[in-house]
TIVO-2410 file (N, C-alpha, C; in nm, 3 decimals):
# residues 153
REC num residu      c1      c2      c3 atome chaine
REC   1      X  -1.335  -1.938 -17.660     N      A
REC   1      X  -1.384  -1.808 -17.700    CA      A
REC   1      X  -1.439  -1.733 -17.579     C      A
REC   2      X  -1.404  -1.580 -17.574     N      A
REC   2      X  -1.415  -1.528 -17.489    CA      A
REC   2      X  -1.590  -1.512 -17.491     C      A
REC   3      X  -1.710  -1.519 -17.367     N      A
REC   3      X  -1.831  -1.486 -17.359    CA      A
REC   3      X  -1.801  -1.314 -17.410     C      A
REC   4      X  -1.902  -1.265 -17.479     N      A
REC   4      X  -1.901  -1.086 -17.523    CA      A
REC   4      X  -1.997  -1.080 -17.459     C      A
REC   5      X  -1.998  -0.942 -17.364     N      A
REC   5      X  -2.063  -0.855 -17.252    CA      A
REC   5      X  -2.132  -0.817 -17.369     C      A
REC   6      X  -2.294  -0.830 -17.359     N      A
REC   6      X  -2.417  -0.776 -17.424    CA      A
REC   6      X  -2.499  -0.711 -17.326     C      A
REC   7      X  -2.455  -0.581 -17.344     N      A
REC   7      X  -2.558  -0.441 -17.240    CA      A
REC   7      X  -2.583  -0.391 -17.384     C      A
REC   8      X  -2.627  -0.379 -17.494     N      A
REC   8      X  -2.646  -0.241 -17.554    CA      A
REC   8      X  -2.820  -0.315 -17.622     C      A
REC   9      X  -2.897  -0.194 -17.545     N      A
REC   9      X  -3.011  -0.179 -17.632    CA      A
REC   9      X  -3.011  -0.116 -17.764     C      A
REC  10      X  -3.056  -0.160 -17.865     N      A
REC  10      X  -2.974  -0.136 -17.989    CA      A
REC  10      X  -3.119  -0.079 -18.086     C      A
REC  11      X  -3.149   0.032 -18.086     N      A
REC  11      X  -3.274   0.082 -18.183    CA      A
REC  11      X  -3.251   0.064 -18.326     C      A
REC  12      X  -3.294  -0.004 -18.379     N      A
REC  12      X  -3.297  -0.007 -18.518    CA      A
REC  12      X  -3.417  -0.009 -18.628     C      A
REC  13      X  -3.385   0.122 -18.729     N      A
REC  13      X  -3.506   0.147 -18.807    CA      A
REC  13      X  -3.430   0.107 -18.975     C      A
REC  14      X  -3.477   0.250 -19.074     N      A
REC  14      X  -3.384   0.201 -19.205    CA      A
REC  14      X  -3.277   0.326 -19.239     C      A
REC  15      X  -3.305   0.408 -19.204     N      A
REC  15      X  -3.162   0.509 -19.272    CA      A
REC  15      X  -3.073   0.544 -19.100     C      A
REC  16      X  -3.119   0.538 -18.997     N      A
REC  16      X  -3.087   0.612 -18.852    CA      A
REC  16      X  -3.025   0.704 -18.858     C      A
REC  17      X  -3.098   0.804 -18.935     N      A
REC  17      X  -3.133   0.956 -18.927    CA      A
REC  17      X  -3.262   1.027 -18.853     C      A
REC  18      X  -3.346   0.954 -18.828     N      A
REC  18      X  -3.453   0.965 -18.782    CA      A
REC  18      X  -3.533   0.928 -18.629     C      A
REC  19      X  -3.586   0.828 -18.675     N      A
REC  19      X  -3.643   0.731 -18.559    CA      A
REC  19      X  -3.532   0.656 -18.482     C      A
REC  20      X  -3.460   0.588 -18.438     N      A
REC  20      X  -3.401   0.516 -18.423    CA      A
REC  20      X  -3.287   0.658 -18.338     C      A
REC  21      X  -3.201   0.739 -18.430     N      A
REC  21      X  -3.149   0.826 -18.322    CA      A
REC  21      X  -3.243   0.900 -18.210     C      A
REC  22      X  -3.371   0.966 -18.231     N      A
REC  22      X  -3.442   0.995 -18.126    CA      A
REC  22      X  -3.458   0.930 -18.058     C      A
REC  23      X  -3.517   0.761 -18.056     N      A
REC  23      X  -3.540   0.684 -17.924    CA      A
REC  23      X  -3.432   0.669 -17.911     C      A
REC  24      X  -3.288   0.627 -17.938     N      A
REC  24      X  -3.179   0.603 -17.855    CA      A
REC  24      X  -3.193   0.746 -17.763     C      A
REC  25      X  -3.135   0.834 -17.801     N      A
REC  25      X  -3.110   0.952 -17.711    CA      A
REC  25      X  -3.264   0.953 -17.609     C      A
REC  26      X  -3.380   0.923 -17.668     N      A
REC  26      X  -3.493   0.948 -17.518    CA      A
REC  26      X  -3.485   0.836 -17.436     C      A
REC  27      X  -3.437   0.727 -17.493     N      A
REC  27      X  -3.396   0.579 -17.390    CA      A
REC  27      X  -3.329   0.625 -17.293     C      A
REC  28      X  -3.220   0.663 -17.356     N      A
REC  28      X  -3.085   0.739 -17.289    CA      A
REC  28      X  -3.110   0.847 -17.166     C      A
REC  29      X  -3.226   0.931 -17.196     N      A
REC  29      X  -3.218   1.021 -17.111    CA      A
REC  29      X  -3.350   0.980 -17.011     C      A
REC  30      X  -3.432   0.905 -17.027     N      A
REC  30      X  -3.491   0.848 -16.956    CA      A
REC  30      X  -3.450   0.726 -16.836     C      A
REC  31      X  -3.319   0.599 -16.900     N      A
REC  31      X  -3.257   0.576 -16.792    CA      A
REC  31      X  -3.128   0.658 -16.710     C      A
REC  32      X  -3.136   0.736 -16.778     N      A
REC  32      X  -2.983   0.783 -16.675    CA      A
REC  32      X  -2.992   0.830 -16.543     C      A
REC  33      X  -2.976   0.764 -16.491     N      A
REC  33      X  -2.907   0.810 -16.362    CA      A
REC  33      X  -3.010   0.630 -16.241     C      A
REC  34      X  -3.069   0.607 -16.327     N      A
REC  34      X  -3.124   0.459 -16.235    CA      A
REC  34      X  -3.050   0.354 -16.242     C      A
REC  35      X  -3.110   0.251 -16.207     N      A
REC  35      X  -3.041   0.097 -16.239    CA      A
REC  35      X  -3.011   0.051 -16.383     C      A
REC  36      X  -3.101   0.127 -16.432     N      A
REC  36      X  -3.106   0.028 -16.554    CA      A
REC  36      X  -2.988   0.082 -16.663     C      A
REC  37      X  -3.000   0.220 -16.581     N      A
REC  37      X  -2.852   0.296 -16.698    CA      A
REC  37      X  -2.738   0.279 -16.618     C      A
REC  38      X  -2.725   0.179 -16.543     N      A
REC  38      X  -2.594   0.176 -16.510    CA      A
REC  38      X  -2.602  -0.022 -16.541     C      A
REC  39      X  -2.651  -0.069 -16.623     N      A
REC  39      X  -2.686  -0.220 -16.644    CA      A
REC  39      X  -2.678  -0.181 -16.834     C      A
REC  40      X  -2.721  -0.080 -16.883     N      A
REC  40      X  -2.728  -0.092 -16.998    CA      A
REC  40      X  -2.675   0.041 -17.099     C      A
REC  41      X  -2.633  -0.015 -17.187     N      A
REC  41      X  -2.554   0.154 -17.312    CA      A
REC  41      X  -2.666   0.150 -17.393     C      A
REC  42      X  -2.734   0.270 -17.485     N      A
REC  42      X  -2.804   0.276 -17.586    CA      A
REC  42      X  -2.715   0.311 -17.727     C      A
REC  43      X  -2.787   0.215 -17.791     N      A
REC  43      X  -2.744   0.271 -17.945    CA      A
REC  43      X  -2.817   0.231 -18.059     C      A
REC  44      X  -2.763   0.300 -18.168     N      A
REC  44      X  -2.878   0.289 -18.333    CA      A
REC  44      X  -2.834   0.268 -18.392     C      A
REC  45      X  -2.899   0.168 -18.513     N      A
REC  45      X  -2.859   0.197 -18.618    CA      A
REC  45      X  -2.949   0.172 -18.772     C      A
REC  46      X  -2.916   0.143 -18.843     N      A
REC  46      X  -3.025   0.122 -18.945    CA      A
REC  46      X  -3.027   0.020 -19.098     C      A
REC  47      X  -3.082  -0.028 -19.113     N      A
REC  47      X  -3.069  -0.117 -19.185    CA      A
REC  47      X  -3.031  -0.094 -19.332     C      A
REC  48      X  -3.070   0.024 -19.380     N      A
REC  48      X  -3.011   0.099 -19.458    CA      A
REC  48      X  -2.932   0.186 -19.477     C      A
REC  49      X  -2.868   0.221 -19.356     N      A
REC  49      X  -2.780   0.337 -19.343    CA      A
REC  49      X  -2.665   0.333 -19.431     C      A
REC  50      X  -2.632   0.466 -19.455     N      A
REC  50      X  -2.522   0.502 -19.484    CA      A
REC  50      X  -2.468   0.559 -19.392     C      A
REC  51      X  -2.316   0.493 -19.363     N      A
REC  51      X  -2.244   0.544 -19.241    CA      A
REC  51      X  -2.210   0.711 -19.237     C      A
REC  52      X  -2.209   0.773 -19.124     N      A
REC  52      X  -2.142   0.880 -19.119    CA      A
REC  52      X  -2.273   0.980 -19.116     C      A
REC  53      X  -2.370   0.986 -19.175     N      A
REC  53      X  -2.449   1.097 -19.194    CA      A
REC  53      X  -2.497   1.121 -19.058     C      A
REC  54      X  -2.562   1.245 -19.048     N      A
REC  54      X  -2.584   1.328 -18.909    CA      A
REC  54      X  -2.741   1.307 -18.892     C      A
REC  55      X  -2.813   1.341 -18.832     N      A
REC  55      X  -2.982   1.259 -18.750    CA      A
REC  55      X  -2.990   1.391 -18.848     C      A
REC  56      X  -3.138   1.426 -18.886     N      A
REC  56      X  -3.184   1.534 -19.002    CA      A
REC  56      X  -3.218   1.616 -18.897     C      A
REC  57      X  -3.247   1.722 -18.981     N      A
REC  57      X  -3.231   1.880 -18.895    CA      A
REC  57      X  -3.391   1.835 -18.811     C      A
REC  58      X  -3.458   1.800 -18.846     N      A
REC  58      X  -3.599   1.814 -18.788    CA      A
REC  58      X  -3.592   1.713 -18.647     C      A
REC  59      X  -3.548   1.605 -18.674     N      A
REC  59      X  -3.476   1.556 -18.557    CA      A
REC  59      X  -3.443   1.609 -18.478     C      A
REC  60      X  -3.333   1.685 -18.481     N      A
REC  60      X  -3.242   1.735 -18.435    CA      A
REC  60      X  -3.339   1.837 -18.350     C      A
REC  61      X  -3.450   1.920 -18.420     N      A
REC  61      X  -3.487   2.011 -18.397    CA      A
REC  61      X  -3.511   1.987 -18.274     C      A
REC  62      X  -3.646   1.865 -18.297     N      A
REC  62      X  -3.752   1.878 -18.239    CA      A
REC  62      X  -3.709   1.796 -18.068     C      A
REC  63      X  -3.608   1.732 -18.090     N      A
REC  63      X  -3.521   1.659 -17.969    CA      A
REC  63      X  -3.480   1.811 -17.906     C      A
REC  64      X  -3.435   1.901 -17.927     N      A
REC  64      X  -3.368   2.035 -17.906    CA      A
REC  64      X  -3.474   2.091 -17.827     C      A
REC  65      X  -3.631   2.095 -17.846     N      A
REC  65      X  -3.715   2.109 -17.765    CA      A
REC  65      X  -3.729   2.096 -17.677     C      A
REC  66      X  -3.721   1.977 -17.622     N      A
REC  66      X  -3.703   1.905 -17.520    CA      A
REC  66      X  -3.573   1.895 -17.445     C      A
REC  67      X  -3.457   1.968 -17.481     N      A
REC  67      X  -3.340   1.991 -17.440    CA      A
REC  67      X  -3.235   1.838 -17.462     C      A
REC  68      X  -3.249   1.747 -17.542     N      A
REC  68      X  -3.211   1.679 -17.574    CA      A
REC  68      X  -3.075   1.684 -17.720     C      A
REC  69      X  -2.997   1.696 -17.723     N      A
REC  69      X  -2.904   1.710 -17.816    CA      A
REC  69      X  -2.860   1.600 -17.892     C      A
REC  70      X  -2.901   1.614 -18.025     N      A
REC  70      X  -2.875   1.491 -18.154    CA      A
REC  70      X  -2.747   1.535 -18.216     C      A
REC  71      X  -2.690   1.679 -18.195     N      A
REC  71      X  -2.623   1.771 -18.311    CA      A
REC  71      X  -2.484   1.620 -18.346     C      A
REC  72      X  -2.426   1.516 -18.199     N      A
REC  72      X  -2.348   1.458 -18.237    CA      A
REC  72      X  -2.355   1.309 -18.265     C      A
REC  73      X  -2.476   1.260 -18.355     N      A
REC  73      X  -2.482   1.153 -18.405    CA      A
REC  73      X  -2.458   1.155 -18.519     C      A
REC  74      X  -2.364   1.021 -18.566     N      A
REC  74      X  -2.371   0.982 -18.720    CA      A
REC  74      X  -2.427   0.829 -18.724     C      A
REC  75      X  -2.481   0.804 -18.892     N      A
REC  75      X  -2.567   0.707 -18.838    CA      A
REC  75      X  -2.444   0.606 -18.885     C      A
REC  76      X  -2.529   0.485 -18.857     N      A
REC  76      X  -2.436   0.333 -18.846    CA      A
REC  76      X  -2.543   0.238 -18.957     C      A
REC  77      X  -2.431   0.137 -18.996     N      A
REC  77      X  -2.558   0.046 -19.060    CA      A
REC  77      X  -2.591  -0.047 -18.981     C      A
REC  78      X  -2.639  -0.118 -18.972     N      A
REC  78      X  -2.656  -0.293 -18.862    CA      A
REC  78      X  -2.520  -0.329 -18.923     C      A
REC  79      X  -2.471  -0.416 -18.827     N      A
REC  79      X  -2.370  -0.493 -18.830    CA      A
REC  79      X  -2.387  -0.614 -18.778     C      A
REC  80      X  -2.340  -0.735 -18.772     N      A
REC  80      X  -2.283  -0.802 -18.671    CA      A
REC  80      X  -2.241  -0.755 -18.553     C      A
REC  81      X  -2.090  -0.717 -18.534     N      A
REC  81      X  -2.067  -0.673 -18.473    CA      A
REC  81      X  -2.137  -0.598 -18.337     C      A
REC  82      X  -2.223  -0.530 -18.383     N      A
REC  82      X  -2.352  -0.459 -18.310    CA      A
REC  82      X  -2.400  -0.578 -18.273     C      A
REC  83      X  -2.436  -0.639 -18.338     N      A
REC  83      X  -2.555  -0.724 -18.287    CA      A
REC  83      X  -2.504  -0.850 -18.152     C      A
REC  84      X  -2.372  -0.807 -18.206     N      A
REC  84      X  -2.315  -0.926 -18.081    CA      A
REC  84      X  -2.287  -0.856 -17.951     C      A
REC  85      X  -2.306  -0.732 -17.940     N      A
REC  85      X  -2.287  -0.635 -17.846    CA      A
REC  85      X  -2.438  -0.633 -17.802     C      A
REC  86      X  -2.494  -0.624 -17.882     N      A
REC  86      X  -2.653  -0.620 -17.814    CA      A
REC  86      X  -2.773  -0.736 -17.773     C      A
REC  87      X  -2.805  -0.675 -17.622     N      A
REC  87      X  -2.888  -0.757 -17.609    CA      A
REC  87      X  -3.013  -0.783 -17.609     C      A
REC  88      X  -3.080  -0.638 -17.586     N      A
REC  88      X  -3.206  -0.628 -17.660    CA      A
REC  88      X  -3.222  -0.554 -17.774     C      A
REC  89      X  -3.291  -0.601 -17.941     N      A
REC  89      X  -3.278  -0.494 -18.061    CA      A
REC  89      X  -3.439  -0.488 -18.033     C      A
REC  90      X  -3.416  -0.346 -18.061     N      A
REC  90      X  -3.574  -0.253 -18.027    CA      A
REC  90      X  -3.558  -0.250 -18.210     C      A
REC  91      X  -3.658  -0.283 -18.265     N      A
REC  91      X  -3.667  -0.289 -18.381    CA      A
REC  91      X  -3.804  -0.166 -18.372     C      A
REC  92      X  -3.810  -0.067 -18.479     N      A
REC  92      X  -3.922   0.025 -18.480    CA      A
REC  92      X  -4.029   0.012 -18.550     C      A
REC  93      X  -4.023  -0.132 -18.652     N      A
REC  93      X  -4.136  -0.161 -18.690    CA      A
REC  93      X  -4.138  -0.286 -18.695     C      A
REC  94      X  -4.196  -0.397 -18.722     N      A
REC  94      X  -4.155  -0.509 -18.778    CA      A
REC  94      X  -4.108  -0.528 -18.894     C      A
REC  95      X  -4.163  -0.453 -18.986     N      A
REC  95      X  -4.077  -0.472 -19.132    CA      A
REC  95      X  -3.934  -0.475 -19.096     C      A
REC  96      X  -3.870  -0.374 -18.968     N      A
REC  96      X  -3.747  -0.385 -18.952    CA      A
REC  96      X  -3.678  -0.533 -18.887     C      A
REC  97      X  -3.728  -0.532 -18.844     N      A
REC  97      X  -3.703  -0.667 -18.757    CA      A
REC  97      X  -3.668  -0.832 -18.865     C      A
REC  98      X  -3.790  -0.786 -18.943     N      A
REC  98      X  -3.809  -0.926 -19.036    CA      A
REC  98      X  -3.699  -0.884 -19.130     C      A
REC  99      X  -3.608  -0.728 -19.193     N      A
REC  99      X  -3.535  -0.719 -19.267    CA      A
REC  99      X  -3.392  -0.753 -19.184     C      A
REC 100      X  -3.412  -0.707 -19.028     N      A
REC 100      X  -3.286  -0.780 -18.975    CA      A
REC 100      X  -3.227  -0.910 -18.981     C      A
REC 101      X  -3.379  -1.008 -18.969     N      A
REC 101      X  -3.347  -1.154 -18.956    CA      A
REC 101      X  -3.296  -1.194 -19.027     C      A
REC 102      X  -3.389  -1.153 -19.184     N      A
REC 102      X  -3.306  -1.167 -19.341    CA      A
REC 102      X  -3.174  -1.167 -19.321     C      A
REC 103      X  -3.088  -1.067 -19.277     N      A
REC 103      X  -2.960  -0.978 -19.352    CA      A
REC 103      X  -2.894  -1.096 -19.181     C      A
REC 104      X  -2.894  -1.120 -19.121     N      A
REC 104      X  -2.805  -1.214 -18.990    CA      A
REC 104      X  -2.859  -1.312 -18.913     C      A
REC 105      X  -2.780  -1.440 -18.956     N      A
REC 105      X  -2.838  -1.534 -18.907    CA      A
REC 105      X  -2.824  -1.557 -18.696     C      A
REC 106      X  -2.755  -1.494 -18.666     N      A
REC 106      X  -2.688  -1.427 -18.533    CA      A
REC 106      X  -2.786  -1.301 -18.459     C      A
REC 107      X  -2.836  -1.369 -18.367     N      A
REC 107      X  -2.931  -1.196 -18.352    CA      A
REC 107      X  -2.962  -1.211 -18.232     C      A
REC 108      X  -2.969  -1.118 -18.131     N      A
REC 108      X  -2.977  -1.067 -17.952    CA      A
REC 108      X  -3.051  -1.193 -17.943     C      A
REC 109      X  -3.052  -1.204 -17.773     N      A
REC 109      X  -3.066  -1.290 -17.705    CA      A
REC 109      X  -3.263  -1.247 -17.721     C      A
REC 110      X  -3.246  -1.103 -17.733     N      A
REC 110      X  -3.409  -1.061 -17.686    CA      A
REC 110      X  -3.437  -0.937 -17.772     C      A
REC 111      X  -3.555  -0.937 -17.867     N      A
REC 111      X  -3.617  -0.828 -17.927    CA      A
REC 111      X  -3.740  -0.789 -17.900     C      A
REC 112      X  -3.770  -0.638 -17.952     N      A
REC 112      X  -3.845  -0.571 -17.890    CA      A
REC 112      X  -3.919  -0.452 -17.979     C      A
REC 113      X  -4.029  -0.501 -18.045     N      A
REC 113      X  -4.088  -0.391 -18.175    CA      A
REC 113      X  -4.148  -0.306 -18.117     C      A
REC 114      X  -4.100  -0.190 -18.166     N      A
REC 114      X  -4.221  -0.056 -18.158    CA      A
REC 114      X  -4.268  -0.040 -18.274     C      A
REC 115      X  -4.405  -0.028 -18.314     N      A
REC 115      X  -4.452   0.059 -18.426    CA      A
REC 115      X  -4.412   0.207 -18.415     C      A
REC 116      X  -4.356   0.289 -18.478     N      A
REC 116      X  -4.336   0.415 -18.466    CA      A
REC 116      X  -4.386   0.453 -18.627     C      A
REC 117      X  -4.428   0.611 -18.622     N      A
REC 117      X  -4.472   0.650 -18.768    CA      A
REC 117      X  -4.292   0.726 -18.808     C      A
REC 118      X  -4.305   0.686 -18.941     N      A
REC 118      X  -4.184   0.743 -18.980    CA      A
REC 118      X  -4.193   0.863 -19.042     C      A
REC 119      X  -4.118   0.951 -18.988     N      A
REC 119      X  -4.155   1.113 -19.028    CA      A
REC 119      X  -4.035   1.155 -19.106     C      A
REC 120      X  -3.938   1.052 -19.176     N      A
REC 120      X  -3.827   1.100 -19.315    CA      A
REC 120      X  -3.934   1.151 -19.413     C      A
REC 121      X  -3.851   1.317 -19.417     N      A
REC 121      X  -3.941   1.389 -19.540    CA      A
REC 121      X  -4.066   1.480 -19.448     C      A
REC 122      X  -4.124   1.464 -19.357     N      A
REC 122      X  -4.227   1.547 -19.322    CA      A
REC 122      X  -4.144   1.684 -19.217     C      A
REC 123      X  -4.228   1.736 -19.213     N      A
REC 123      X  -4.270   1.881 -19.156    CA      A
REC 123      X  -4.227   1.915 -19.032     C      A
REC 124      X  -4.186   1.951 -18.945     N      A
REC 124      X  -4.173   1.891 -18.792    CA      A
REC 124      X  -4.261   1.887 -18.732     C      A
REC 125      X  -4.382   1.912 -18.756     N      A
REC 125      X  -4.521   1.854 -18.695    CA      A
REC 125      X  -4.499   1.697 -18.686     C      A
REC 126      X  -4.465   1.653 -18.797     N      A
REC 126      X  -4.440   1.480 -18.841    CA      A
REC 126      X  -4.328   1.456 -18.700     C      A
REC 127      X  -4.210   1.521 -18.694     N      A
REC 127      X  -4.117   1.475 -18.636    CA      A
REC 127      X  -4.192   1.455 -18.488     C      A
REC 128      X  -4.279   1.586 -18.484     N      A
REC 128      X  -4.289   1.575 -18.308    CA      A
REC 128      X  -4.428   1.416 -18.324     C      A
REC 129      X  -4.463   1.419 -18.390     N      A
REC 129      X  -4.544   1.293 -18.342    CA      A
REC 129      X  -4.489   1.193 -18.331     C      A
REC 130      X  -4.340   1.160 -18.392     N      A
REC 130      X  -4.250   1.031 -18.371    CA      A
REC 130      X  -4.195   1.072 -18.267     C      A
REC 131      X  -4.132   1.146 -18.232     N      A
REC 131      X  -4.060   1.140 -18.085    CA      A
REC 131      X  -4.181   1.122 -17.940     C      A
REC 132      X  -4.327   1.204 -18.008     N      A
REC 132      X  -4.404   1.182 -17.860    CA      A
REC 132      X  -4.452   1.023 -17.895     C      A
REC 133      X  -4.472   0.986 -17.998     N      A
REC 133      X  -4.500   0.824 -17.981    CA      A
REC 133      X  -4.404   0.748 -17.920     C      A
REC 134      X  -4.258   0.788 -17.992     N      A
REC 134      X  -4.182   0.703 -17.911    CA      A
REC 134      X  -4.125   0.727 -17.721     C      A
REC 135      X  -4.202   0.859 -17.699     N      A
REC 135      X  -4.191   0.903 -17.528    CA      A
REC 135      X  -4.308   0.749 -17.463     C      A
REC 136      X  -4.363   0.801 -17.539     N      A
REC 136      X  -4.520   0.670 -17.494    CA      A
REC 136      X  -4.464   0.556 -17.504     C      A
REC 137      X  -4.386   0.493 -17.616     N      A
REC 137      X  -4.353   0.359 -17.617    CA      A
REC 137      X  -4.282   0.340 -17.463     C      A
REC 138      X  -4.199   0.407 -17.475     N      A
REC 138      X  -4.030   0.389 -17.347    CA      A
REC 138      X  -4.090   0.323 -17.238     C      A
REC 139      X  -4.165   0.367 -17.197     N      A
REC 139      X  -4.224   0.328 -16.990    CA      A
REC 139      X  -4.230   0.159 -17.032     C      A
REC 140      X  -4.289   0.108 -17.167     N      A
REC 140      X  -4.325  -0.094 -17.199    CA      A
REC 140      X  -4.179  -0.085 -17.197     C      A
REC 141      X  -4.101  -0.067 -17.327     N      A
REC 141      X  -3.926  -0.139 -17.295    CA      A
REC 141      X  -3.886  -0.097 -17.139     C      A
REC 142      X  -3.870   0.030 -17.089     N      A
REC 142      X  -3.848  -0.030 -16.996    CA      A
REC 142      X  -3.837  -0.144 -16.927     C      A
REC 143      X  -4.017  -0.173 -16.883     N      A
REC 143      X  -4.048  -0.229 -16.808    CA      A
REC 143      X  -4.006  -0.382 -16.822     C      A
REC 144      X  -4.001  -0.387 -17.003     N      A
REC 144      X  -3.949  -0.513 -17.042    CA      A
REC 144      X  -3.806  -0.538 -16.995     C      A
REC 145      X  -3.755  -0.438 -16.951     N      A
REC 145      X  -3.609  -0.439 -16.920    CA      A
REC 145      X  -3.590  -0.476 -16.790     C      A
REC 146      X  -3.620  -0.432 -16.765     N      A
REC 146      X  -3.653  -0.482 -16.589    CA      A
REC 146      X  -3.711  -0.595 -16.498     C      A
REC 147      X  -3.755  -0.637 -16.621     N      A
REC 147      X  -3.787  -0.817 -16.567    CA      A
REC 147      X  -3.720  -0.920 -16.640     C      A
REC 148      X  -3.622  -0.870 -16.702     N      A
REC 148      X  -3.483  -0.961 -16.792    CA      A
REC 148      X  -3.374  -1.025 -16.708     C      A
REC 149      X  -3.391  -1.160 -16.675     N      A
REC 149      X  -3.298  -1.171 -16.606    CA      A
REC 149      X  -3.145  -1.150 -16.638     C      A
REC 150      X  -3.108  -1.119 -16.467     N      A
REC 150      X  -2.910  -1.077 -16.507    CA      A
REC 150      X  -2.839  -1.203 -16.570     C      A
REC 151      X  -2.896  -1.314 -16.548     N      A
REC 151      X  -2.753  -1.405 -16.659    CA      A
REC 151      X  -2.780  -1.436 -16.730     C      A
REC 152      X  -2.890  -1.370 -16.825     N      A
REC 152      X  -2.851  -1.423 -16.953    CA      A
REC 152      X  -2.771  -1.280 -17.035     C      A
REC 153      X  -2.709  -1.228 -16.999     N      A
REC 153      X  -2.671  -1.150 -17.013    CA      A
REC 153      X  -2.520  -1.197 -17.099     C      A
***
């Protein structure tokens, strides 16, 4: 059996309409152009998702602020598949994490919880406090990223 190349930091919340597409895209735009974005892909998904749907307008919005563009995400559910692609799952709460373990007995080499507040349904006041919490989280994964050694890769 062929070894599968695991670069994808993999955010996962419960619908990834929300949380989970914002930190991918601020992961995203926070490593690009260093080492670590040329060592790693970002992606989301959600434990409840229904495939295909688009990040919610407030999302969308409030990422738009910041010049960040959501307009072309659809969400994903967890998979396998994903999970064998990924090597660190940034889980956004623990409830998520402990519903991942449940649902696959197969899971990254390395995980990584953020508490984030979930703002499905609020105001975009709500939204901007999940995206600036999750600006605050980024600098720890990082850093967690950066002292991961290259072969276990």
């Amino acid at each position: 059996m062929d070894k599968q190349r695991r670069d994808l930091v993999t955010f996962v919340c419960t619908g990834n309409t929300c949380r989970s597409p914002m930190a991918e895209a601020l992961f995203r735009m926070e490593i690009a152009g260093t080492e670590l974005g040329k060592k790693f892909r970002a992606a989301s998904c959600g434990v409840e998702a229904i495939d295909g749907e688009p990040a919610s307008i407030n999302a969308q919005r409030t990422l738009a602020e910041i010049g960040v563009d959501l307009s072309a995400h659809r969400s994903r559910r967890i998979s396998q598949e994903i999970l064998d692609e990924t090597r660190v799952l940034v889980a956004l709460t623990q409830a998520h994490f402990a519903e991942v373990s449940a649902l696959f007995s197969q899971l990254p080499p390395h995980v990584f919880t953020i508490s984030l507040p979930d703002p499905f349904g609020a105001t975009i006041d709500g939204y901007r406090v999940a995206r600036d919490a999750t600006r605050a989280a980024l600098p720890q994964l990082i850093e967690f990223l950066k002292n991961l050694p290259d072969e276990d890769q």
